[in-house]
C-alpha angles and dihedrals in degrees: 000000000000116000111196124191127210103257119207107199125166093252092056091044087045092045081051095046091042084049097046088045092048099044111141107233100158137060118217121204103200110183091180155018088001097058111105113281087028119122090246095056098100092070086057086045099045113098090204090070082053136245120348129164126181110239103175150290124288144175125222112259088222132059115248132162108260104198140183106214141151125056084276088057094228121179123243139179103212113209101239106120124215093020124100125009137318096269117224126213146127129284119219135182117236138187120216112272091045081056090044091055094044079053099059077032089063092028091235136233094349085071115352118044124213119217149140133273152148129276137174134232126189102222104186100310102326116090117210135166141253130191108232132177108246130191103236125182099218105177105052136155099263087216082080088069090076092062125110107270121212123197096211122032123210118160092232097040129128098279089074093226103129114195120249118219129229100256090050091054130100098262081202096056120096099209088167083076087070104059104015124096114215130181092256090055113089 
């Protein structure tokens, strides 16, 4: 007969410590740049921004207008429920510091604003719903509302905008001008 003892070593306190830090407490709905085979993924994928782990698609529950705008053709989900088209992405859970960089990533919530909201998943043949955090532009030029919506994003999609990344953009332009409503703005 084998006796074994339960054996309490460094590596096994510092792989708890790494598990409870690391604990995914959010879900994330990205609609754009950030969705597997975007140009943005790598933030979700680098362990340095901290966990991520895909969950699922979904699709909002709510209609909103999903855009391309500006010379760098980004991606935005104008809040402005009920118009436009029920917007498909991926959920991912997130741990806080993931949640922190997207964050810095969406410029939240100077730009960009965080909430919650509902999205569906298809399960088999049965469709429920989650609450996700979602990066909404919320003042926006209404002008915006008379692009053309999609209702899934992808940067080599149809619609022949390609996005441009950060380091091949004009450090000097001021994009957020084009789609951003200010005080001053009518």
């Amino acid at each position: 007969m084998i006796k074994t003892a339960n054996v309490v070593t460094h590596s096994n306190i510092r792989q708890f410590i790494v598990h409870v830090v690391r604990k995914m407490t959010h879900q994330v709905f990205v609609y754009g740049t950030l969705k597997r085979n975007e140009p943005n993924h790598y933030w979700l994928s680098n362990p340095e921004n901290g966990a991520s782990k895909f969950v699922t698609n979904g699709i909002t529950k709510t209609k909103y207008p999903l855009i391309i705008a500006t010379r760098y053709n980004i991606p935005f989900l104008l809040y402005s429920p009920g118009n436009g088209a029920n917007v498909q992405g991926e959920i991912y859970q997130v741990d806080d510091k993931m949640l922190s960089n997207l964050d810095v990533l969406e410029d939240h919530p100077k730009f960009y604003v965080r909430e919650v909201d509902d999205i569906q998943i298809q399960k088999g043949n049965e469709t429920s719903a989650t609450k996700c955090w979602v990066y909404f532009l919320k003042t926006f030029k209404p002008e915006l509302l008379k692009k053309p919506t999609i209702s899934n994003y992808s940067s080599s999609g149809p619609h022949g905008l390609v996005y441009s990344e950060r380091c091949n953009r004009d450090p000097s332009y001021d994009y957020w001008k084009e789609v951003k409503h200010s005080q001053g703005d009518c």
